[in-house]
C-alpha positions in Angstrom: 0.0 0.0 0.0 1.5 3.4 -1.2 1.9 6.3 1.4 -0.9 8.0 -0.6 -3.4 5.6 -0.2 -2.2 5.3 3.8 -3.0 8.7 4.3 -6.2 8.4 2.3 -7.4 5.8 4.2 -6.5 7.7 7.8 -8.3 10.6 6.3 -11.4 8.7 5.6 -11.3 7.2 9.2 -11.0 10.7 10.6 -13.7 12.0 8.5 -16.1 8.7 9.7 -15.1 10.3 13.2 -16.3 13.6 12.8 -19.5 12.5 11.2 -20.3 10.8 13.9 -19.3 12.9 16.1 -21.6 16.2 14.8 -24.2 13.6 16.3 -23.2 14.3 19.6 -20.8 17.1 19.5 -20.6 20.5 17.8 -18.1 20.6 14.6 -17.5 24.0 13.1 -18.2 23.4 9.1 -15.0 24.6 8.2 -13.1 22.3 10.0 -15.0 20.2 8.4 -15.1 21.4 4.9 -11.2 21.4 5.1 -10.9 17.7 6.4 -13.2 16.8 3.0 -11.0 18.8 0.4 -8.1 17.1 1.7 -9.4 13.7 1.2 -10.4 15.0 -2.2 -7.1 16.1 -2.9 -5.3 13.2 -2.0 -7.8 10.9 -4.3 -6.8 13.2 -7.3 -3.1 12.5 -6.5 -4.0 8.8 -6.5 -5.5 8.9 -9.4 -2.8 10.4 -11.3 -0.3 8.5 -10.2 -2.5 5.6 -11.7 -2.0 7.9 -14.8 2.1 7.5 -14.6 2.0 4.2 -14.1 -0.4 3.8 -17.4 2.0 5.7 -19.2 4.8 3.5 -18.2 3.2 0.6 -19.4 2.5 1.8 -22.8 5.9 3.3 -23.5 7.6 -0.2 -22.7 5.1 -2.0 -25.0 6.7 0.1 -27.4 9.6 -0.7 -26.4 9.1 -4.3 -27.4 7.7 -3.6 -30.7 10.4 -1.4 -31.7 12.8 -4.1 -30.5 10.1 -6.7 -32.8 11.3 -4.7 -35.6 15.1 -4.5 -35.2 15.0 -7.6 -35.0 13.2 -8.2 -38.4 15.3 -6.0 -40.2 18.3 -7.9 -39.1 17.0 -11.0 -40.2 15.9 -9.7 -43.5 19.5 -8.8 -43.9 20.9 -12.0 -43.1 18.7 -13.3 -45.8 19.7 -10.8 -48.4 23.0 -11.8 -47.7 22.6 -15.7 -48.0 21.2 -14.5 -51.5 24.0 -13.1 -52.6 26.4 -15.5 -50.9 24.4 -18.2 -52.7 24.9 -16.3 -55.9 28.6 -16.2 -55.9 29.1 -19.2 -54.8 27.3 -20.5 -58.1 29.1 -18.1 -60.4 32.6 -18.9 -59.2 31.5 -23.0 -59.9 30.5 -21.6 -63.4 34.0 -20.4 -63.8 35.6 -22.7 -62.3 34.1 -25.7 -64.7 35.1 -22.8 -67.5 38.3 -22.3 -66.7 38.7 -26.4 -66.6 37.7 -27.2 -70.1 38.7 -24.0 -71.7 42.7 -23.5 -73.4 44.2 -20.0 -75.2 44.8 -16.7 -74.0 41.9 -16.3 -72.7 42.7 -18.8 -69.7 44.0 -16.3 -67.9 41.6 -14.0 -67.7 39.2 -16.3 -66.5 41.6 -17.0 -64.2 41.6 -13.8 -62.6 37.5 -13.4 -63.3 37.3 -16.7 -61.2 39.9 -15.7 -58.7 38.0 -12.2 -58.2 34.5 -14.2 -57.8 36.0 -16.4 -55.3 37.5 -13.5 -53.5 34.1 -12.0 -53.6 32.1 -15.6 -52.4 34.5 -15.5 -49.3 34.2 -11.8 -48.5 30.2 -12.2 -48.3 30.7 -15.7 -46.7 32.7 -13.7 -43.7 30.4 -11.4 -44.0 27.0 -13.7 -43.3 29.5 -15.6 -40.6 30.3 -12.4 -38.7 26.9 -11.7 -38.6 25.7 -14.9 -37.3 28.3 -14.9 -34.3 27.8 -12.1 -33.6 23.7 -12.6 -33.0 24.7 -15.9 -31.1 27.3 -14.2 -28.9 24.4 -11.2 -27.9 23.4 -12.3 -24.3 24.1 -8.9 -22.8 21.4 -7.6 -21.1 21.4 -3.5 -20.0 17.8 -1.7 -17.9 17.9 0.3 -15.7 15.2 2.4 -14.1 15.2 4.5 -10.8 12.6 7.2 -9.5 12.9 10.5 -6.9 11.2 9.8 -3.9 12.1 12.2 -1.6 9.2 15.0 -1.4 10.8 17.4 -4.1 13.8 18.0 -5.8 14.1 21.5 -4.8 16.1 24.9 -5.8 18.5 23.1 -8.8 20.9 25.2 -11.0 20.9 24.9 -14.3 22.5 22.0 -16.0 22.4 20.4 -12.6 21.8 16.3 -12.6 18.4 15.0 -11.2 19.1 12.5 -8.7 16.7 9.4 -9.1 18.1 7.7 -5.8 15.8 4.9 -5.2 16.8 2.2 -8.2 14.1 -0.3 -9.1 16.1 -2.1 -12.0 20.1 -1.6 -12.9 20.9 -4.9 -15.0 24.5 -4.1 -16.0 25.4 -1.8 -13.3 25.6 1.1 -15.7 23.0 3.8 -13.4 25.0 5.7 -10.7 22.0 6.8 -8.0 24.6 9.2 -6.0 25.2 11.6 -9.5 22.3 10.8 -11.8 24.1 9.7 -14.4 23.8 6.2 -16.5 27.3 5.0 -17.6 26.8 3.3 -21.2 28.4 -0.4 -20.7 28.0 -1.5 -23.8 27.9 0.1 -27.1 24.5 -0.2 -29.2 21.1 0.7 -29.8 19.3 2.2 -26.7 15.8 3.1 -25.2 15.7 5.9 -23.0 12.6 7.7 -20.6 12.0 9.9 -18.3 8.9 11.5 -16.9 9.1 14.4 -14.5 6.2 16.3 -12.2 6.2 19.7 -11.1 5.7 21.2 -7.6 2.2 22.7 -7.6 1.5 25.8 -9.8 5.1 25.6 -11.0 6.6 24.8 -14.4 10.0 23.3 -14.8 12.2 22.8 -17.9 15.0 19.8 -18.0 17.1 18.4 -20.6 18.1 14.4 -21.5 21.9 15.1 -22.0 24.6 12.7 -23.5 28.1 14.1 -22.5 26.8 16.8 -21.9 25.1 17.5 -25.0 21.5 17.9 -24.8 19.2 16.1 -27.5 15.6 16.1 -25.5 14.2 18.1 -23.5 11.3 17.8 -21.2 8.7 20.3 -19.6 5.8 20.5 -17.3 4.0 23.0 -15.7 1.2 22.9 -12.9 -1.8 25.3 -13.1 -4.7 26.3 -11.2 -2.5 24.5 -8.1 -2.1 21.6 -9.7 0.8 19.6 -10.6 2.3 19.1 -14.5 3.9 16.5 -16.0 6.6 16.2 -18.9 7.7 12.8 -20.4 10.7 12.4 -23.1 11.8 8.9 -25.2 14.7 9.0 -27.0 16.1 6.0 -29.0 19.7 6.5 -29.6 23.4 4.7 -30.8 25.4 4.8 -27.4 29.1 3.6 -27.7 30.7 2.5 -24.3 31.6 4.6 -21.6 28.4 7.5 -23.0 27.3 9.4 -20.0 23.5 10.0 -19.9 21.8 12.1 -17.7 18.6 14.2 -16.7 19.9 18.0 -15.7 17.4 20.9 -14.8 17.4 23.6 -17.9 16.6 27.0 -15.9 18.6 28.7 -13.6 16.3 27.6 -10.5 13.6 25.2 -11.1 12.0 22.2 -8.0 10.6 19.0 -9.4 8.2 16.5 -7.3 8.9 13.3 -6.3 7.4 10.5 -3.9 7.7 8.3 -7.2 5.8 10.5 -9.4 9.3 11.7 -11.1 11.3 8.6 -13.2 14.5 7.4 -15.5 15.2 4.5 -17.6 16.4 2.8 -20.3 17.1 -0.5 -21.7 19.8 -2.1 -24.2 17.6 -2.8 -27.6 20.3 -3.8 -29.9 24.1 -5.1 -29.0 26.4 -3.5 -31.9 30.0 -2.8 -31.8 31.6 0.7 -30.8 31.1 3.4 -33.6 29.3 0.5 -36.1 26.2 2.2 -36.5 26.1 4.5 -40.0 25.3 7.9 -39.0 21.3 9.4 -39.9 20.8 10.0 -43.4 17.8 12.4 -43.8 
């Protein structure tokens, strides 16, 4: 049972009290009429933190289709590389039965045709091989995914880390809860979110950063009293030893926690350091 609901359910107790109690005893209606907005405030809170959670779930369901579809491409590749492996292979043979009934001048350059087919059969053969170990030798799993729940994150200069202290997941070791920061271990094809709530009737602005370099940013602002929330997912090539982190963009700014604030991200894709072509657009 969450602290939330805990305090709901001694708020309801205490409000049972007092209704009974106007039977018998004179209540002031304000002291009453406060008791019922805080139980009404509370439920609100509940609810939204149902909300997060929701969100959560859809954003790793997307996770796993996106990681559905990696995985096809790769598999279309393989086959459109056992095509054209399986085509070389059958036009060095050609040559190479040429080549064995065939006299003149022209024997050596078949020679060198077959010789430049077979170089190309082994090339592609390597090629498909590489591949293929590679896939087999991909065991290495990287999550991780902590959450703020201290009260508030309060009065944090710019380009200051967010501390998400309490770690849920860190499968690879590569989130650091004392400076905010996730440590790539392995380079490849990553997954990362964060979700962020603002203090009541305040708005915040905060950055996703790698070394330093920020390429999200997130924002959220409360009204009316109320608290706002910002979300960012990012999916990103991180070679080994990337720092990734989630720093506060304005000069001051206070965030909320007690859960509500989060930071994750998961390994999608294994590849080796600096592998992956860059975006062409």
């Amino acid at each position: 049972m969450t602290r939330f609901i805990q305090e709901l359910v001694v708020i309801l107790c205490l409000l049972c009290e007092l209704i009974l109690a106007r039977n018998n005893f004179d209540v002031s209606p304000e002291a009453f009429q406060i008791l019922a907005t805080e139980v009404e405030k509370l439920s609100k809170l509940v609810e939204h933190q149902n909300g997060v959670i929701n969100e959560l779930q859809d954003k790793f369901k997307y996770q796993e289709i996106v990681n559905s579809e990696l995985k096809d491409r790769l598999n279309q590749q393989e086959r459109i590389i056992e095509e054209l492996s399986a085509k070389l292979e059958k036009q060095y043979q050609q040559n190479k039965t040429q080549n064995s009934i065939s006299t003149g001048p022209k024997t050596a350059s078949k020679n060198s045709s077959s010789q430049y087919s077979s170089d190309q059969f082994k090339d592609a053969k390597h090629v498909r091989q590489g591949i293929t170990r590679k896939r087999q030798s991909l065991s290495t799993t990287v999550a991780f995914f902590a959450t703020i729940t201290q009260r508030f994150e309060a009065n944090l200069g710019i380009h200051q880390n967010l501390i998400f202290e309490d770690v849920l997941t860190n499968i690879g070791n590569g989130y650091n809860n004392h400076h905010g920061v996730f440590i790539v271990p392995v380079s490849g094809i990553y997954l990362l979110t964060s979700s962020l709530l603002s203090r009541p009737g305040e708005e915040y602005f905060a950055e996703l950063v790698i070394n330093g370099t920020p390429i999200a940013r997130l924002n959220g602002r409360g009204v009316n009293g109320r608290h706002g929330t910002g979300t960012q997912t990012a999916i990103v090539f991180l070679n080994k030893g990337d720092d990734v982190a989630i720093q506060n963009y304005n000069q001051v700014d206070n965030f909320w926690g007690e859960k509500y604030s989060s930071f994750g991200g998961v390994l999608l894709q294994e590849y080796e350091a600096n592998s992956v072509p860059s975006v062409v657009g």
